[in-house]
Steps between C-alpha positions, in 0.01 A plus 500: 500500500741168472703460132519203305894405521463311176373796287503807704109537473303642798221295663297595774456108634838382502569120530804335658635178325488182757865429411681802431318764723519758175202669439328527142241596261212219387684481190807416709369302783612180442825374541541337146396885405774684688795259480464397850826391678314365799366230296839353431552325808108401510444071540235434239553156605472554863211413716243829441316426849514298819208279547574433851349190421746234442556297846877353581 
C-alpha cells in the first residue's frame, strides 16, 4: 500500500502526478494541491497538441 507524500496518509490506489512523478492521496492529487514543482517550468502558453494539420 503506496503513501500520500503530501500528508503521510495510506491509499490503496495510489496516483502519480503527470509532472512531478510523486504519488498522492485524492485530496492531494493535483498539483495546485501538493505544491507541485514540476509545474514551474510548464508553457501554459505553449501549443497543447499537434494538429498535424497545418501544410508548409
Amino acid at each position: 500500500m503506496a503513501t500520500c507524500q503530501n500528508c503521510g496518509r495510506s491509499i490503496s490506489a495510489a496516483r502519480e502526478c503527470s509532472y512531478c512523478d510523486g504519488t498522492f492521496c485524492p485530496k492531494h492529487q493535483l498539483p495546485e494541491n501538493h505544491g507541485c514543482n514540476g509545474v514551474e517550468n510548464w508553457d501554459v502558453n505553449g501549443q497543447w497538441f499537434d494538429d498535424d494539420l497545418s501544410e508548409g
